[in-house]
N, C-alpha and C positions, 0 to 999 in steps of 0.2 A: 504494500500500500504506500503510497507516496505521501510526500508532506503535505504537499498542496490539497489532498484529500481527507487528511486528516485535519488538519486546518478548516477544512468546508463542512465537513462531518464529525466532528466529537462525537455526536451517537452511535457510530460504529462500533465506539466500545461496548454498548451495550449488548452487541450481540455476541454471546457466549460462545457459539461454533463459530469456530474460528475458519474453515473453509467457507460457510456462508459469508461471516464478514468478509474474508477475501474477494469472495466472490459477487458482492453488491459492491465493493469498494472499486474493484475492475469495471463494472459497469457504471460508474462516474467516468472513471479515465477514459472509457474507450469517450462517450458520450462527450467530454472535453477534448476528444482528438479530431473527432468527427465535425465537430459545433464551429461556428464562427464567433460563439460566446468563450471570454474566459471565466474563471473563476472570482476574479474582481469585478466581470462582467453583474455576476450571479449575486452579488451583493450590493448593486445598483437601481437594477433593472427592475419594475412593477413584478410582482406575482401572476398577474394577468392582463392579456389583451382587451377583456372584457369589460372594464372598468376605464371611465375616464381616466384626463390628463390629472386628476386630483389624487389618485392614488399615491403617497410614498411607502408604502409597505415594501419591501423589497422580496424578490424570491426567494431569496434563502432564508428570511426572515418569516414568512409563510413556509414553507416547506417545514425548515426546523421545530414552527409550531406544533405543524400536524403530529410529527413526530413525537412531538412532546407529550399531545394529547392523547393519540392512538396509543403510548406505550402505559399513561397510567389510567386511564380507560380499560383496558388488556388487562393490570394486574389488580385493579378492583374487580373485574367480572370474576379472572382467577380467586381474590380471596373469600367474594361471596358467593360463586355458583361451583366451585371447586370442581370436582369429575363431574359436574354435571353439562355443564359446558364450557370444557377446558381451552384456552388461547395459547397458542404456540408463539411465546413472545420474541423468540428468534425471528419466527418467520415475518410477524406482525411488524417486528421494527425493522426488518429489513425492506418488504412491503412499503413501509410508511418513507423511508429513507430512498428507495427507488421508484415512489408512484409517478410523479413529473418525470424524471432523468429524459424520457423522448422529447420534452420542450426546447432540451438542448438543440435536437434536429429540427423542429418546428419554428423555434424564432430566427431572425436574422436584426442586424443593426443597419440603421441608417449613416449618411454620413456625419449625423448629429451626435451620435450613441443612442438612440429613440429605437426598443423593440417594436417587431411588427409580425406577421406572420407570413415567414415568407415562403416560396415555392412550393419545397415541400411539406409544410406544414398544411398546406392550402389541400393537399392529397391525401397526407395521412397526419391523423391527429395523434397527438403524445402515446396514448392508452397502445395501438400498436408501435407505434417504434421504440416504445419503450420495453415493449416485449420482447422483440427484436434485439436489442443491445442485452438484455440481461441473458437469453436466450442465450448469445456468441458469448458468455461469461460463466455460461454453466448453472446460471442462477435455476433453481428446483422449480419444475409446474408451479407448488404453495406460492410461491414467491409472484409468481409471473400472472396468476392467477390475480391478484391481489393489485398489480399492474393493469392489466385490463382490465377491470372492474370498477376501479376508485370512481372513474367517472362515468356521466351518461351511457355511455357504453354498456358500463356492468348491469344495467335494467333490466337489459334481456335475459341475463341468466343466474343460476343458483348461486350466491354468494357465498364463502365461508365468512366465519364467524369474522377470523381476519380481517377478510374483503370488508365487512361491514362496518367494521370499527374503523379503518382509515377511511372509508367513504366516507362515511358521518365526521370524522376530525377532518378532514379535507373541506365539506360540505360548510360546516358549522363555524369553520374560519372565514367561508369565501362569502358565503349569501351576505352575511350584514353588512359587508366592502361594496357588495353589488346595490342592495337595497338603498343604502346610504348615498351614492354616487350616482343615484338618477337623476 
């Protein structure tokens, strides 16, 4: 894992397997090889296209939340539903830590530094190319799963418990930025 990644993700530590972390932490890197975004980018740049020009929440700033949220949402279910519906918080904080990583491929910069959505984002939206990159990293189905699902996308099909809990952190950060900014 690189510095630079660890720098952007302190919550890597929290994930306990250690080939999983590896292997979410590769799929940042490939994802900043690919991207015309840097890493300093990623601490600048709105959270979403979808929100006016009044947005300063930044994307890392949003992202890190979700993560924040999905992991102790995950170990409250863990300590009051115990085996009855268990959270794989590996998988969950990995999930929460990889659901954007495709917006790397979907934004581009102007010659201002102003995100937009460029080419191929215009074709395929984050939920698969984020597949995709964790996919080429080894990242497990649970993982990937939890990727394609966080957003719109995921409506169409059965969610894991996982899948649900970063939807709703993901969901529960973004609505009131959007509601607010009408």
């Amino acid at each position: 894992m690189t510095q630079e990644i660890q720098n952007l993700w302190p919550e890597l530590m929290w994930i306990k397997n250690e080939d999983l972390r590896e292997k979410t932490a590769k799929t940042w890197e490939l994802a900043l090889e690919k991207s015309v975004l840097t890493a300093d980018d990623l601490q600048k740049i709105p959270f979403t296209l979808l929100a006016g020009p009044d947005l300063k929440v930044s994307f890392m700033a949003h992202k890190r939340c979700v993560v924040h949220v999905a992991k102790e949402a995950g170990e409250k279910m863990n300590f009051f539903f115990k085996t009855d519906m268990p959270v794989d918080m590996d998988v969950l904080i990995s999930g929460a830590i990889l659901a954007d990583v495709g917006k790397l491929l979907e934004y581009e910069l102007d010659k201002n530094g102003k995100s937009f959505q460029g080419k191929y984002g215009k074709y395929l939206r984050h939920p698969f190319s984020g597949v995709s990159l964790a996919e080429q990293c080894g990242v497990p189905p649970a993982v990937c799963h939890i990727i394609a699902t966080h957003a719109g996308e995921g409506d169409m099909v059965k969610r894991t418990v996982e899948a649900y809990i970063v939807h709703h952190a993901d969901f529960m950060t973004f609505e009131p930025f959007k509601e607010r900014l009408k």
